[in-house]
C-alpha positions in Angstrom: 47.5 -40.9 16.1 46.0 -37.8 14.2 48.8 -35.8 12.6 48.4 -32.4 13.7 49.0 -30.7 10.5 46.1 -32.7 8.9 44.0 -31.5 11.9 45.2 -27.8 11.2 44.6 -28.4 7.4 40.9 -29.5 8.2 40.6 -26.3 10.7 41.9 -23.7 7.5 39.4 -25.6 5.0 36.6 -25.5 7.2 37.1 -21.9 8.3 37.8 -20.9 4.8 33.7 -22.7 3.9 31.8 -21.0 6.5 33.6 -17.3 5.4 32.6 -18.2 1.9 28.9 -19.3 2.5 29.1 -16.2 5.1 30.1 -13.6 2.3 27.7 -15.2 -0.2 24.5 -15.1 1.9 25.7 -11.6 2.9 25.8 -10.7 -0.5 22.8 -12.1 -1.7 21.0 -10.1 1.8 22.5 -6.5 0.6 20.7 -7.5 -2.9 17.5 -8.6 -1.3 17.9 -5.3 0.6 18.2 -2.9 -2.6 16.4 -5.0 -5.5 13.2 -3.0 -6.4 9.8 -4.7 -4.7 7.1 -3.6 -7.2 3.1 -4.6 -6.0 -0.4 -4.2 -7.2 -3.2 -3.6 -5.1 -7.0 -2.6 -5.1 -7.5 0.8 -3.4 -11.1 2.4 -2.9 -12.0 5.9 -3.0 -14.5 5.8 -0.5 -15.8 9.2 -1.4 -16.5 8.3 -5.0 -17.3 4.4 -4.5 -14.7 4.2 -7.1 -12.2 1.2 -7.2 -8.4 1.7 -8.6 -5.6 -0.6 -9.8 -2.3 0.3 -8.4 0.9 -0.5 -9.0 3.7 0.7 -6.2 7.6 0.5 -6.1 8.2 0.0 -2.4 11.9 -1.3 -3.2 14.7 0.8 -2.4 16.2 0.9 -6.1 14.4 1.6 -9.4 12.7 -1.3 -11.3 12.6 -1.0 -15.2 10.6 -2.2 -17.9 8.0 -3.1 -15.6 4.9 -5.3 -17.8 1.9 -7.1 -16.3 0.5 -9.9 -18.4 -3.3 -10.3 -17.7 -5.6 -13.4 -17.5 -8.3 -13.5 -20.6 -11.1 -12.0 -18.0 -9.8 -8.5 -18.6 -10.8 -7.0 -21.5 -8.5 -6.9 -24.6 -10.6 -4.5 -26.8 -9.4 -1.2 -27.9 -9.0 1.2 -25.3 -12.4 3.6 -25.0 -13.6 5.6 -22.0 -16.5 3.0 -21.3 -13.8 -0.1 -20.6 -11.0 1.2 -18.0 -9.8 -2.5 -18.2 -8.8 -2.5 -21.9 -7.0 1.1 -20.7 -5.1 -0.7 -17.7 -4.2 -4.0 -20.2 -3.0 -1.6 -22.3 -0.6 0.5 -20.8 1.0 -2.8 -18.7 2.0 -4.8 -21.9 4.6 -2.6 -23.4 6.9 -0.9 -23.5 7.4 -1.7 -19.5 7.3 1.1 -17.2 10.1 3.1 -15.1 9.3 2.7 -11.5 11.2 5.1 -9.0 11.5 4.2 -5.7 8.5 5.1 -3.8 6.6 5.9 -7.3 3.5 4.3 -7.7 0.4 4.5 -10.8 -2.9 4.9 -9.9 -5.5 3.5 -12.7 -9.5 3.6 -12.4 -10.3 0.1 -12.7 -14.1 0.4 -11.6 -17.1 1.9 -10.4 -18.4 0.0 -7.5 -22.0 1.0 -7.5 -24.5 0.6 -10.0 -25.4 4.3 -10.0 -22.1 6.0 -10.7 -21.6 3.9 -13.6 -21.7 5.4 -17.2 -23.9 4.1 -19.6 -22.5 1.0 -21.5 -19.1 0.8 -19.2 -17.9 -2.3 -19.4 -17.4 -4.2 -16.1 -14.1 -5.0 -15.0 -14.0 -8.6 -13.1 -14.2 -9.0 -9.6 -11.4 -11.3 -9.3 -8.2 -10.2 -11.6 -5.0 -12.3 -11.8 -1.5 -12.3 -13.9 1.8 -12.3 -13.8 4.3 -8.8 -13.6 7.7 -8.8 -14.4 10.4 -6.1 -14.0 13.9 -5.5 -14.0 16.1 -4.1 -11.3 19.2 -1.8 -11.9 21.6 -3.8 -13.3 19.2 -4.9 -16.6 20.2 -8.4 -15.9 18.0 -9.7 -13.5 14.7 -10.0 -13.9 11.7 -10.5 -11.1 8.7 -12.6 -11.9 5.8 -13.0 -9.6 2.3 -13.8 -10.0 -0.6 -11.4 -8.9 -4.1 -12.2 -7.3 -6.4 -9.4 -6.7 -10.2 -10.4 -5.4 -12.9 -7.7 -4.7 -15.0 -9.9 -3.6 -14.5 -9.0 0.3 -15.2 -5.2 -0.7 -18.2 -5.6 -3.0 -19.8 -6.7 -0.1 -18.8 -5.1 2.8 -20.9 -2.7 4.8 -20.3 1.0 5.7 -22.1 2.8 8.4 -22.6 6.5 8.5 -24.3 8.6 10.9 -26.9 11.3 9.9 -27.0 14.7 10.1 -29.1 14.8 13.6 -26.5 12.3 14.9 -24.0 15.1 14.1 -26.1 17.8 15.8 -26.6 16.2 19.2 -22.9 15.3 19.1 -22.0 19.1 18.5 -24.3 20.1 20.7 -22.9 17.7 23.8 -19.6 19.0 23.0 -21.1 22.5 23.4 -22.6 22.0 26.7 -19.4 19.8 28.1 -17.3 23.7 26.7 -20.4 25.3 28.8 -19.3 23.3 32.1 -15.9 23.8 32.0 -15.9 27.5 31.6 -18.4 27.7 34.6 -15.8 25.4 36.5 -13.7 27.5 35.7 -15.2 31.0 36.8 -15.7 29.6 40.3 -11.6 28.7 40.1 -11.3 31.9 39.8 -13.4 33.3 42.2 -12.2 30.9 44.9 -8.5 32.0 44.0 -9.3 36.0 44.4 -11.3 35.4 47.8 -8.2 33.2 49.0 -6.0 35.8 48.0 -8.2 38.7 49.3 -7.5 36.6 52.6 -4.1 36.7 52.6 -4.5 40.8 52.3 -6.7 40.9 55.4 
């Protein structure tokens, strides 16, 4: 026969487990929750055809000394207004970077066509990869994650615009669709005065 106090010991251990594990995944959620989630993304101005290199804090608590460490396909030569890669490379490797929550650093990292590119600029690579570290607030822990960035899909992807003429008939359309509603409504009018004029007889 089971001896009920051994039972009631094995009841208080295991209850006294699951509240542990329970606190410490709770703990660990409310960190996940606050830790800072820094990101790097391309971002095009379409305007311009110009490409950018940003770097976004979309955590919900500052993250500190925040360095990238590049792959050897972006240029490590002295920064100069013809190689925005050497510029980016640059200001990532140190001293890290305060990032804010919601802050975020917007870098040229290329001109997408051929024409709007200065003469002798140096071509950053379509395909950029590395590692970025930062720190949250407590200066302890540190986040490391790698980073894979391809251009590949918008290099070659197709916009389509519509002409000037397109723009016209369009305008015009609109114009003629403002023309039949204000005629529509005239003869509202006119049938609501005759009705009323009715009601007078």
């Amino acid at each position: 026969m089971i001896d009920p106090g051994l039972v009631g010991v094995i009841s208080i251990l295991v209850t006294t487990v699951i509240a542990v594990i329970t606190m410490v995944r709770s703990a660990r959620d409310s960190r996940d929750r606050s830790r800072p989630y820094v990101t790097v993304k391309f971002v095009e101005a379409m305007a311009s055809s110009r490409m950018y290199f940003v770097v976004e804090n979309f955590g919900q608590s500052a993250a500190y000394n925040v360095t990238i460490e590049f792959d050897s396909s972006l240029s490590s030569a002295e920064p100069n207004r013809n190689n925005y890669g050497s510029y980016i490379r640059r200001m990532y490797q140190g001293p890290g970077l305060t990032f804010g929550p919601g802050d975020s650093r917007r870098s040229l990292y290329r001109n997408m066509l051929d024409e709007h590119r200065r003469k002798g600029e140096v071509v950053a690579p379509d395909r950029l990869t590395g590692t970025i570290r930062y720190f949250g607030p407590d200066r302890r822990k540190q986040y490391c994650e790698s980073i894979v960035l391809d251009l590949t899909g918008l290099r070659y992807r197709v916009d389509t615009t519509r002409s000037d003429r397109d723009i016209e008939q369009r305008l015009k359309r609109i114009g003629d669709r403002i023309g039949q509603l204000r005629r529509l409504e005239k003869r509202g009018v006119e049938a609501l005065e005759e009705l009323a004029s009715s009601f007078h007889d």
